[in-house]
Structures are given as structure tokens and as C-alpha cells.
N, C-alpha and C positions, 0 to 999 in steps of 0.2 A: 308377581303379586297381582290379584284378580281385580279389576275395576272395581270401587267401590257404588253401588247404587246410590243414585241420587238423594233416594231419599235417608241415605243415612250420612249423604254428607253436612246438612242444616244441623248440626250438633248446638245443645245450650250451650257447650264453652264456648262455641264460635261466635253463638249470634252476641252472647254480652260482649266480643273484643271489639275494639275499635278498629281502623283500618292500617294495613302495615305497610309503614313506609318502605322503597322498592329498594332504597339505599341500603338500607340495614334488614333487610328480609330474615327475622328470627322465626324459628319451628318450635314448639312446647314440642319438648321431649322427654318420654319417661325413664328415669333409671332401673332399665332393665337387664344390668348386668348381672353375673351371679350371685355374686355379697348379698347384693339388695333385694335379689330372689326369695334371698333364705333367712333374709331381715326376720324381724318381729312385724316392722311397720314400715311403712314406705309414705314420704312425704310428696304427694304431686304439686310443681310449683308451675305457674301458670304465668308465661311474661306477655307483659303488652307493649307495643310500639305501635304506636297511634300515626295515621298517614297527615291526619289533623290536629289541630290542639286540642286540647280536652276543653277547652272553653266554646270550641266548636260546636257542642252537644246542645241542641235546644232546650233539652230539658235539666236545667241541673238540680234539680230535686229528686234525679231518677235514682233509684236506689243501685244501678248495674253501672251508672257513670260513681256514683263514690264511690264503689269498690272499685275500677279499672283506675281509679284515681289514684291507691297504690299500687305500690310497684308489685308486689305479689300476692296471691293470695293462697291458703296452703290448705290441703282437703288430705284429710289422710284415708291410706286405701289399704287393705289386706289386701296384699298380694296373692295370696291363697284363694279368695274369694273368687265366683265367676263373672263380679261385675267390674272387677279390675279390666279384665280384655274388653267388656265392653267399654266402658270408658275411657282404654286408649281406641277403640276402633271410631270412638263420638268425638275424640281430639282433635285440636285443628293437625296435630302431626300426620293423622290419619288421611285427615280433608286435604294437607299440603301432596302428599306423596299422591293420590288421587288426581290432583290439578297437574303437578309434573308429568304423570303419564297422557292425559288430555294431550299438556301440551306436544309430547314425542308425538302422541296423531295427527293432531292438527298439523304437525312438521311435514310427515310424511302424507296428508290428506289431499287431493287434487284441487288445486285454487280455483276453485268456484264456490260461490257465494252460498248455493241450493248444500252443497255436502261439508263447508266449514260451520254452516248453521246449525247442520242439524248432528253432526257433531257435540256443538255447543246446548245444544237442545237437554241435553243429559246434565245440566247445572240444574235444573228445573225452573220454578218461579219468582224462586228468592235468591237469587245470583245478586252480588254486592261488590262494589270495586275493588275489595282482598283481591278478591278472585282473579278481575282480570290483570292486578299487577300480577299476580301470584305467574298466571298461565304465558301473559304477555313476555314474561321475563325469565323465561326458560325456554321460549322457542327461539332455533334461529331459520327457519325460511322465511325470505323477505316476502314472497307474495300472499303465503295464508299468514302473515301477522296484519299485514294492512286489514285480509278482510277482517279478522279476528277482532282488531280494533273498530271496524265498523258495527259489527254484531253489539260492541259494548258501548259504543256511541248511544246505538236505537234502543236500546234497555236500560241504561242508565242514567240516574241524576247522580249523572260526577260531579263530586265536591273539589277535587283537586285535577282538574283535566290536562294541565301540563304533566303530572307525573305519568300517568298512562300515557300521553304520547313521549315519552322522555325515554321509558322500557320500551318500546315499539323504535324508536328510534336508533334502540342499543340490537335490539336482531338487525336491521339496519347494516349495522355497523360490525356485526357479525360474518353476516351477507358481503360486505365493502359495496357493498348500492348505494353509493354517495348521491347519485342522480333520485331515486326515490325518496332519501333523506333528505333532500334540496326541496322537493315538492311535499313532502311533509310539512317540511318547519312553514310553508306558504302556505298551508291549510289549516294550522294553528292562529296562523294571522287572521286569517278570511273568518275562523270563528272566533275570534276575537279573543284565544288564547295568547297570554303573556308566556314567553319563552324564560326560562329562571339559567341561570348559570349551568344546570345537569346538561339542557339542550344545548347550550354550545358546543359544554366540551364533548360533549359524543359526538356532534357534530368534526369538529375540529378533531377530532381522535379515528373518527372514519378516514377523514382527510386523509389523516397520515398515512393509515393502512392503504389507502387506497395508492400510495405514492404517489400524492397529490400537492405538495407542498404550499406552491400560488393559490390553491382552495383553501388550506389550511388556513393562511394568513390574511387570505378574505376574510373568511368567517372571524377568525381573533378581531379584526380590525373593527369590524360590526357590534362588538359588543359595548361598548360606550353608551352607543345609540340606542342600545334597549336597556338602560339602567343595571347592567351586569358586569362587577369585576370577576375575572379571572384568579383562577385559584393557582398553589405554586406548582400542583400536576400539571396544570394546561399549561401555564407561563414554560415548565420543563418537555414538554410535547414544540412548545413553542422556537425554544432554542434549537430544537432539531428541525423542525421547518423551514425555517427561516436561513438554517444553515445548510438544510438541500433546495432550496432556491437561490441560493450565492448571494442573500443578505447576511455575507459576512458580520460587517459589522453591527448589525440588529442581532445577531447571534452573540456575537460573543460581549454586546450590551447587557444580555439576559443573563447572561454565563457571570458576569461580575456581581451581577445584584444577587445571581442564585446563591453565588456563596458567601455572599452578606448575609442574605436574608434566614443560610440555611435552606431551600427548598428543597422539596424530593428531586432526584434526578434521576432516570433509567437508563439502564444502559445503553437502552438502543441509541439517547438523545448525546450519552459519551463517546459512542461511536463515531457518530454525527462530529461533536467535535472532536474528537484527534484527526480524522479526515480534512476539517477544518483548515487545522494547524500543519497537517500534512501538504494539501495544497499549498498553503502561504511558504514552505518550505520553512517552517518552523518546529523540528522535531525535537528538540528539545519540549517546547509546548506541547506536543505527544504524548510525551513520558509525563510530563508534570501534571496531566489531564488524568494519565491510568494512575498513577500514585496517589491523583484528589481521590480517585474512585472507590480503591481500596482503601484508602481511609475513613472514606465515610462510608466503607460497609456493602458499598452496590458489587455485586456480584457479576464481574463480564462476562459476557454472554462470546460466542463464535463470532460476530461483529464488529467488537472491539478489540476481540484479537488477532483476527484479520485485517481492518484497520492499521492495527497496529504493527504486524508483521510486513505489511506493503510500506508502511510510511519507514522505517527502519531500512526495507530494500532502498525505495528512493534515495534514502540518507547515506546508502552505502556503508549501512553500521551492522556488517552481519553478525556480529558476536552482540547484540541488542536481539538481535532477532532471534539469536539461540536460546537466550533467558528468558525469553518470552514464551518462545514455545514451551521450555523446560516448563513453566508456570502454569501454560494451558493444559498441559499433560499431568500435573501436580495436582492439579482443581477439578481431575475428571472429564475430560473435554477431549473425545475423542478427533484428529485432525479431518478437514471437511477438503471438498478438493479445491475452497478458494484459500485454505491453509496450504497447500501444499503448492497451489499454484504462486503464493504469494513467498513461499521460504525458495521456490525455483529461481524467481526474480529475483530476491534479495543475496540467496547464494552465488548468480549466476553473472548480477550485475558486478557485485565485489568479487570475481573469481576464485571465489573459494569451493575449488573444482572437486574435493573430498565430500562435502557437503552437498552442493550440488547434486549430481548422480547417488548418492545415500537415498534420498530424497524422490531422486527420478524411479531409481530399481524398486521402491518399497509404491509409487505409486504404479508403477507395473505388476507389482506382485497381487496389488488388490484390484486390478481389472478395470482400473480409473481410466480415461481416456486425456492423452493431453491437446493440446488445442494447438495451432500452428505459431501463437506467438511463444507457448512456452516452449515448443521445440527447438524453435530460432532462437530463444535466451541460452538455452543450454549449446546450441552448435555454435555462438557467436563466442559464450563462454571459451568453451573447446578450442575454437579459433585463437582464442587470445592467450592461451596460455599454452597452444602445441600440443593438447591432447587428438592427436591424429586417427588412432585408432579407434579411439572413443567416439570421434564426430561420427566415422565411419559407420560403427553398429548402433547409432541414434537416428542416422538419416534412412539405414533402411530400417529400420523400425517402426519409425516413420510411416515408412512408404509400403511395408507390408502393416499398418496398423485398419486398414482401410476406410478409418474415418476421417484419415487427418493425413491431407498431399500435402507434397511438398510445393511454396509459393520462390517467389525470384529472390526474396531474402534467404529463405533457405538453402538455394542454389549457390547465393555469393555466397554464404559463410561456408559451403563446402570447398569452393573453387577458392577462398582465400587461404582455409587450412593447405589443401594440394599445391598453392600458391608456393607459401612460407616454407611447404615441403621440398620445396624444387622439385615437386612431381607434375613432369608437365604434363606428362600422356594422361593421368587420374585428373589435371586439371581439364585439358581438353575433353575427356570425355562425359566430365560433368558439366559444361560450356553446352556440348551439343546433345544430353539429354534435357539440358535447360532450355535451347532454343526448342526441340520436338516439343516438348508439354507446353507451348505457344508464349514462352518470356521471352523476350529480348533484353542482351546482357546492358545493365544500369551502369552507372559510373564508376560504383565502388566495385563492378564485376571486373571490368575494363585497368580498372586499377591492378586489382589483383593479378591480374594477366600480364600488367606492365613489369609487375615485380618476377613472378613468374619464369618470365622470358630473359630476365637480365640477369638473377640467378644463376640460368643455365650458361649465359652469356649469348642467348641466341638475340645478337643487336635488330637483326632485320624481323622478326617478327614482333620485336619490340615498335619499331615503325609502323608495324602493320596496322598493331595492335592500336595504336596511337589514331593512323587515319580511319579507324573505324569511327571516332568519336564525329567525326562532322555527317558521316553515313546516315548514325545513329539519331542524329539532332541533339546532341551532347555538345556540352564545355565543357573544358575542363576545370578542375577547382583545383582548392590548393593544397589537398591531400593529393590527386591525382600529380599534380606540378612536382609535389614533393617525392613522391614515391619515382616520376621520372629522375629528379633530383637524386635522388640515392642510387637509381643504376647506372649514373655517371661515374659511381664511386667505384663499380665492379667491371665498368669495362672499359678495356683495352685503349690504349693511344690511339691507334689508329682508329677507332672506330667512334672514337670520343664526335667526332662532327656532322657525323650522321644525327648523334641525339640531339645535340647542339642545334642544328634546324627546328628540332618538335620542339625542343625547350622555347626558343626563341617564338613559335608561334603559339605556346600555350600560355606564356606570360614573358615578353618579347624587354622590359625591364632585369627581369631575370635573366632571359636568356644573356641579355648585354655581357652582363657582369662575368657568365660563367664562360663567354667569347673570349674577354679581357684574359682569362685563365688558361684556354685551351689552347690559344693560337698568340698565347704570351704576349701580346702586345704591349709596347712600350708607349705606355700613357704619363702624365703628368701627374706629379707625384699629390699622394692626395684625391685624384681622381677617382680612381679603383676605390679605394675606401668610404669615399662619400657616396658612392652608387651602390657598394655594399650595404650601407648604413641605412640609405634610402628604401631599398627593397625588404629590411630585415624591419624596419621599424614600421611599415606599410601592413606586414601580414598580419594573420591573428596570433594568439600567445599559444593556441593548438600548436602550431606550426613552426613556430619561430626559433626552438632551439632544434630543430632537425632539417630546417635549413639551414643554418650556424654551423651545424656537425658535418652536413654535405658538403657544403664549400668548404670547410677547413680539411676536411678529409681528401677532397679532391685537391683543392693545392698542395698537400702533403705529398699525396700520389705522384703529381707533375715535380715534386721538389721546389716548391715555390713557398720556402718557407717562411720566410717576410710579412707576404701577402698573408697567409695562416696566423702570422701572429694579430697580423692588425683586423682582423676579424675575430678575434677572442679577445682582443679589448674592445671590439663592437661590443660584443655579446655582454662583457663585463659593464659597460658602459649602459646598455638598453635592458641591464637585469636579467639579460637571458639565463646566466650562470651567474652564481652566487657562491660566494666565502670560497672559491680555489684553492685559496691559500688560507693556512689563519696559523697564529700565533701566541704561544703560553709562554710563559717562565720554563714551563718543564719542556715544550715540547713547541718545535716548528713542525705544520705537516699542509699536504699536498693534498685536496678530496677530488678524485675523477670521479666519480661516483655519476652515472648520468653523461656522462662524456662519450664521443664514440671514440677509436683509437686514433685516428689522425688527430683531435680534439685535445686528447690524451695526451699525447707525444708532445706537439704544441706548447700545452700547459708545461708539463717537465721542463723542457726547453726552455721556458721565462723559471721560470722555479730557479732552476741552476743557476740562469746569469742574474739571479735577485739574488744567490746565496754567496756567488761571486765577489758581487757589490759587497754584501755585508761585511764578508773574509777582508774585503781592501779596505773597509771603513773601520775595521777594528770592532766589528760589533759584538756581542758575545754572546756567543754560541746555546743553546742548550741542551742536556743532557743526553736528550733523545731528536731525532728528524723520522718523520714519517713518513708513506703514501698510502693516500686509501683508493682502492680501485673497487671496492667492492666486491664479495666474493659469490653473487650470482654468476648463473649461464646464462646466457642466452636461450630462450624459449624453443628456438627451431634448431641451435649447435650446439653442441656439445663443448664449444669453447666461450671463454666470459674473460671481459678484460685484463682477468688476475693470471691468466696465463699465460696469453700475448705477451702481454709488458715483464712479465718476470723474465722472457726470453730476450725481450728488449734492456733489460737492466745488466744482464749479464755480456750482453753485446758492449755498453758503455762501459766496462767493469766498474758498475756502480756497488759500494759495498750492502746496500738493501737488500735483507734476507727476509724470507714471510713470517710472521709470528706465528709461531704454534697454538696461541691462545687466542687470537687476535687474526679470526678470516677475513683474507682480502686487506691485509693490511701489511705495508715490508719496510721492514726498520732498520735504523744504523745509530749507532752513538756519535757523539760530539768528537770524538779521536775521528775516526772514522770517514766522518764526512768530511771535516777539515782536511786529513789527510788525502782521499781524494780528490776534495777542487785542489790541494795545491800540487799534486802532479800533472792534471787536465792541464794547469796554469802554467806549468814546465813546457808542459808535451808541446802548448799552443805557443811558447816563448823559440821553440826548436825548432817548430814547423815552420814558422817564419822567420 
């Protein structure tokens, strides 16, 4: 559409309107659809929205203020006629479309004051404040609105000079030039313009854009001061503010009156809270946040369902996170890569290793790049659950991806998968690719290595391995202690006191206890026990039943079975293990569940001489006796404690057979069991 000449933009409809407010900026528009083409007659309705009151008008005797004093006035036009087109080309619709294009120049016009002038030159003589809301408020370059606003400074008597700078404010705010909007609102002061409620919140609305949040809540707090409440858009802008500066609780102050009072809320500021709630580790409050949201109709946005996919990962609730996505995929919402980066985490942290990689291959199929931390969720994944192979074609992918190397976490989660594998030589040679690319192995590398080497049973580089830690400027902790701990469980008598040394100097308490063990000394009765007691109740609850399991596995080993028991009533005693035993009317039963096998064993062992007891007390019996061993594997073997013990049960000729229905589970009836304790109770009357 061709510029309209100046001198056809001063139309009589325009000059009788009054001036339009920038808030509600209406266009007279003709009905020029077909129907009304081929009308008979055609009704032109002419609306006014006044930037001032109509009592504004000095003259109220004028004949052009009572007519704009109602709301319409109607001229009827034959559409057929030639003066129809002229009279929409003399419409302010004509004159508004005319000012839009202005303003696109003025956009693209070089910010100097000589060529935005004369530009504007082309209003002509009788330029009027419409005008410059009109242009003001469809540009967004922040340097030619400033001049633009000065042009209509020097040519006009503004009646309303807040609202002109209030549209200049909002390119501003288009712009995110919060620094220009700062020296703005100071040049309103200086001429002695009063700021109205519009100027804040643009202000405070730039803020936000600008991800500024401590300016946000400057500017909110400033309003008082100039006799301006806030409305419940800014107070809803506000809760998100406030809530990316970590005034929690001023946010979520807001957040309670919001939905007292009802206010609008956008999603960005929803966002803002489930993040909130995510943080305080309140996900529940998460959910209860997306569910207000949908209910009152707001529509989320990729923010809050990202949001909401990370707080779900944190929470460890991946099946939260699948109905979520299911829902962004429902609503049209194609996944972004902090969607996908966020279902990696949340898959990866609950190892839900099917999910996970689903996830990974589709973000590879669309040429996404992953970043090193979600590489390391997914190899730590893998690590955790013995996908070996998997870790394998994810590290070099990795490392043939050439945007994204591999860091020292990356390296320990490979060296712990090869670890767990008993692969030494794949471990070692990921160790000294780790050292070339200039890492030195960390604690949890060192660990891995410990395990590694006991595995294979190779004891002496298990020592090695160990004095590298003072090399290194390494402690050891008490995963590291524990993992030595556990290779005592795999190696040999004789070589039991070579570990015995590093135990002793890694935590020299512990090592005590596991002395008392090795080289069986005869202590004072009691003693052993309460140094066990001491070191089990010292550590963290990480740790505590896999030192329980080591020690009682290791005195199993040595046949130091006494000693094993009274550390499973430690552990019964300090909650390390819970409900062992329990008992129904219908049903005694045994839960290893979580046990390792020397732990296992142990337990049985009290089990029997408790059922002994009962046999002599006359107690009665019921129907069924159980054990649960649970019928997982183990992650790195191919054997799980339902298989071990079944071989073990048949060794005792215990009558426990596996349920067919009922995995990980081996039963006997009340005949059954009684009948065998009372030949055990024979055998052992014979023996002796």
C-alpha cells in the first residue's frame, strides 16, 4: 500500500475525533466484505475513544463535542457510489494504516535527529497527539522512538504527556533497554510529568524481560511513593520476580492473595513457581501449582513443562514425568532440547534405562547436541544398572561428536562400568586415556579400581591402588573404606592381612574390629561387639548396611559364626535391617531381601533356632513358613540370592520349594517344617 499524501491524511472524520487512548487503540473500520458489497446500503459507524474526558473540551457548546459525546454516529453510504472509496481513503482507518507504515520507517530510519525529522515532516502542519500515540506505539527501535518522541515534545501542546511517554516506554521495553527506560522515567520527573500506574508496570515488565528481577522489585517497591497501586498483572509479573530473586517467601505471599483475590497469572510467573516449589524440594507443590493452572484456564507454555519435567526428575518420579510429557505432546508442544535434556535427567537419575536411551537415540536422530553433564547422567545411569555395552557406544559418541569431550566424570563412570565388569585391561586402558587428556584419577576413580582389582583377586594392586591415594593428596571416605571393605569379602585367607594394613590406615577403628576377625583373637566377651556397635553407629545411613553385610559376610567366610550373629542384632538393634522375621496367623516368613549371602545365611540360622524355641514351647505352628530372597540378579552376575540359597536349602535338606507363582519366594507347610526341626533335633541328640 502506497503512502498516503499528507495532505489527504487531515480528514473531517479525524479532525472532529477526540484523541485515542494508547490502551485501547480502536481503528473505524468499513464493512467491506462481500454481503455488504452487494447490500442495498451500507451503514458507516464511526467510534470514538477519547485519550481525555470529554469534559476536557473547552468548548462545550461546540456542535462536534455533542455529537462525539455519543457513542456512534451513522452516515449511510451506497457502496456503489464513487464517494464510498473516497471516504474510506479520508477515514481515520486510512490515516491509522498511513501512521503504521511511518512508523516501520521511522524503525528502520538512521537515529539522527536531521532524517527522523524530516521523515516526520510528512504529518504536515496539523500533526495532533493521535498521531503520535498512534506512530509511537507501533515502533520498536529504542533510538528513533526517543528522537520521535522529541519531535512531538517541540510541536506539541500535550494534554496528556504521561501517556506519550508511557508508548515510548513500551518500544523501550520491546527493545529490553531497561537503562534507557530508567533515564526516561528521570526526564518525566525533571519535566514535571506525573508517572500513572501504565509507567510502572512497563517499567517493571521490561525488568522482567530483561531478566532483571532485583530492578523488577526496585521499581514495584517505588510505587507507593508516587501515589500508584499496582494492578493484579504487575502484582502476577511480581510473584515471578520476586521468585527469581529467592524472595521466596514474598512470592509465594503473592501467590496466596493471587488466588484469593483471583488475579491473572501467566505462565511464565507458573513457571517461576513450580521452580519455586521444586527448589524447596516440595513437589508435590509442583503438581498442585500445574493443576491450579489448568484450572484456571492458563495455558503452559515450554517453561512450565520443563519446569515441571526437571522438578519430577529431582523427585525421582519418572512415571510423573511421562504424563507430563504425554500432556505436552497432547497440547501441541513440540519437545525443545531443555525437554529432552530434562526427561535424560529424570530417566537417568531413576534408571529407567528403556526410557533413558528412547530419549537419547531420538535426540540424536534430530542432530540435537548433548552437553557433558547429560552424557555423564546417561554413562552413570549405565554404570548403575550394567548396561556395558551401552556405556561403551555412548562414550564414543561422545567423543566422535566433536562438540562435547569427555571430562574426569565421564572417565570414572566408564572405569566403574569396566570396574563392575571385572574388566581390568578395558579398565586400565580407560585410566590411561583419562590420565593422557590431562585428569588425574579422583576418589570415586580410585574406588572403582579398588573394586576392580579385588574382583579379579589381584590383592597386590589392590594395595597399589590404595597407596596412590596419599600420591594423589586423597582421603579416603567412606564409600572408598567400604568398597576396600567388600574386597575382604573376596579374598583369600592368606592374603586377608595385607588388606587389613590399608583398612587399618584408611579408618584405623574399623580396621580394629576387622583385626579382631582376621587373626581371631580372643577378646573379652562383649568387647568385639561393642567396637562393632561403635563403628556401625558412627557412619552415615549410606553406608551402614554394607558395612553390616561386609563384616558379617567376612566372619561367615572365616566361620566365625557367633560373631555374625551378634552383628545382625547390631544392625537389628541400630535399624539397619528391619522386619527379618515377621509373623501372621496364616503365615511365618523369613525377608532376605537386601541382605548379602553371608547376611542371609546368618539370618536362616537365628530363624531356625527361633523356630526350634517355638517347636519346645508348644507354640502353634501355621499353615504355611516362608523365605523371601527376592528374585532379582544382580546387576554385573548373572546370579541373585534366589539361586545361591536354593542350593544352600537343599544342602540343609530343608523342605522349602520355590513357588511357581510367587518369585523369589520358597515354601513349606506346617507338616513339613515341623517335621524337619524334629529330625535336625534327633540328628543333633545323636551327634552328641
Amino acid at each position: 500500500m502506497a503512502s498516503t499524501p499528507s495532505s489527504t491524511l487531515l480528514s473531517p472524520l479525524y479532525e472532529s475525533n477526540t484523541f485515542c487512548n494508547f490502551t485501547s487503540l480502536q481503528k473505524l473500520s468499513f464493512p467491506l466484505n462481500n454481503k455488504l458489497l452487494h447490500s442495498k446500503s451500507v451503514t458507516l459507524t464511526t467510534t470514538h475513544v477519547s485519550l481525555q474526558e470529554q469534559s476536557d473540551i473547552s468548548n462545550p457548546t461546540n456542535p462536534r463535542k455533542t455529537a462525539s459525546s455519543s457513542k456512534s454516529s451513522y452516515i449511510w453510504v451506497n457502496p456503489q457510489s464513487p464517494k464510498a472509496s473516497q471516504l474510506r481513503q479520508k477515514s481515520y482507518d486510512s490515516r491509522y494504516a498511513s501512521l503504521v507504515k511511518m512508523a516501520e520507517s521511522l524503525d528502520s530510519c538512521n537515529p539522527v535527529e536531521e532524517d527522523i525529522f524530516n521523515v516526520l515532516a510528512a504529518l504536515g502542519d496539523k500533526v495532533v497527539e493521535q498521531d503520535a500515540v498512534v506512530i509511537l506505539n507501533n515502533m520498536s527501535n529504542a533510538e528513533t522512538a526517543l528522537l520521535v518522541l522529541k519531535y512531538f515534545q517541540q510541536r506539541l501542546k500535550l494534554s496528556k504527556e504521561v501517556i506519550i511517554y508511557n508508548v515510548t516506554l513500551k518500544v523501550l521495553r520491546k527493545s529490553k533497554d531497561l537503562d534507557r527506560a530508567e533515564k526516561l522515567f528521570d526526564e518525566m520527573l525533571q519535566r514535571g510529568v506525573k508517572p500513572d500506574n501504565v509507567t510502572f508496570s512497563t517499567i517493571i515488565s521490561c525488568a522482567r524481560q530483561c531478566n532483571l528481577p532485583e530492578k523488577a522489585i526496585e521499581w514495584f517497591e517505588k510505587l507507593p511513593s508516587f501515589g500508584c497501586e499496582p494492578d493484579d498483572v504487575t502484582y502476577s509479573v511480581m510473584i515471578d520476580s520476586y521468585g527469581k530473586a529467592g524472595n521466596v517467601d514474598m512470592a509465594l505471599n503473592l501467590y496466596d492473595r493471587a488466588r484469593t483475590e483471583k488475579w491473572r497469572i501467566d505462565a511464565v510467573t507458573f513457571a517461576t513457581l513450580i521452580r519455586i516449589y521444586g527448589a524447596a524440594g516440595n513437589f508435590d507443590g509442583c503438581l498442585n501449582v500445574y493443576e491450579e493452572m489448568k484450572a484456571l484456564g492458563v495455558r503452559p507454555n515450554m517453561a512450565v513443562y520443563n519446569s515441571l519435567l526437571d522438578a519430577m526428575g529431582r523427585a525421582k518420579r519418572p512415571w510423573q514425568a511421562k504424563n507430563i510429557y504425554a500432556d505436552m505432546i497432547s497440547n501441541g508442544f513440540q519437545p525443545s532440547w531443555g525437554t529432552y535434556a530434562s526427561l535424560i535427567r529424570a530417566y537417568g537419575r531413576a534408571r529407567y534405562s528403556e526410557d533413558a536411551l528412547k530419549i537419547y537415540r531420538e535426540v540424536k536422530e534430530k542432530g540435537l547436541e548433548l552437553s557433558v553433564v547429560l552424557y555423564n547422567t546417561l554413562l552413570a545411569m549405565c554404570a548403575d544398572v550394567g548396561l556395558t555395552d551401552e556405556a561403551v557406544n555412548i562414550f564414543e559418541e561422545m567423543k566422535a561428536s566433536g562438540t562435547c569431550q569427555p571430562d574426569s566424570w565421564t572417565y570414572s563412570s566408564l572405569i566403574t562400568i569396566n570396574s563392575c565388569s571385572g574388566k581390568v585391561s578395558e579398565a586400565e586402558t580407560t585410566l590411561n586415556e583419562m590420565m593422557e587428556a590431562g585428569f588425574d584419577p579422583n576418589i570415586f576413580v580410585l574406588t572403582s579400581l579398588i573394586q576392580c582389582y579385588g574382583k579379579a583377586g589381584r590383592t597386590d594392586d589392590v594395595v597399589r591402588t590404595f597407596d596412590r591415594l596419599s600420591d594423589l593428596g586423597l582421603s579416603p571416605d567412606e564409600r572408598f573404606t567400604g568398597c576396600l571393605l567388600n574386597v575382604l569379602t573376596q579374598t583369600p585367607k592368606e592374603d586377608l592381612h595385607k588388606l587389613t594394613v590399608c583398612l587399618e590406615k584408611a579408618n584405623p577403628k574399623l580396621g580394629y574390629v576387622v583385626k579382631l576377625l582376621v587373626d581371631e583373637e580372643a577378646v573379652e566377651e562383649g568387647i568385639f561387639k561393642k567396637h562393632a556397635a561403635e563403628i556401625l553407629d558412627c557412619v552415615t545411613t549410606d553406608v551402614q548396611k554394607a558395612y553390616c553385610n561386609c563384616l558379617i559376610d567376612i566372619c561367615v567366610n572365616l566361620n566365625q559364626l557367633e560373631r555374625a550373629c551378634e552383628l545382625l542384632d547390631i544392625g537389628l538393634t541400630l535399624n539397619i535391617y528391619a522386619d527379618i522375621q515377621s509373623r501372621t496367623a496364616t503365615q511365618w516368613s523369613l525377608q532376605l531381601k537386601s541382605l548379602s549371602l553371608g547376611a542371609a545365611l546368618t539370618a536362616l540360622h537365628i530363624w531356625m533356632n527361633d523356630l526350634n524355641k517355638a517347636l519346645e514351647n508348644g507354640e502353634e505352628f501355621p499353615s504355611l513358613l516362608g523365605i523371601n530372597t527376592g528374585h532379582g540378579k544382580h546387576k554385573y552376575s548373572e546370579k541373585g540370592l534366589a539361586g545361591v540359597f536354593e542350593s544352600h536349602l537343599k544342602e540343609l535338606n530343608a523342605p522349602f520349594h520355590e513357588a511357581p507363582d510367587k518369585a523369589g519366594w520358597f515354601l513349606t507347610t506346617k507338616v513339613a517344617a515341623i517335621s524337619w526341626l524334629e529330625s535336625r533335633r534327633a540328628q543333633e541328640v545323636v551327634a552328641a
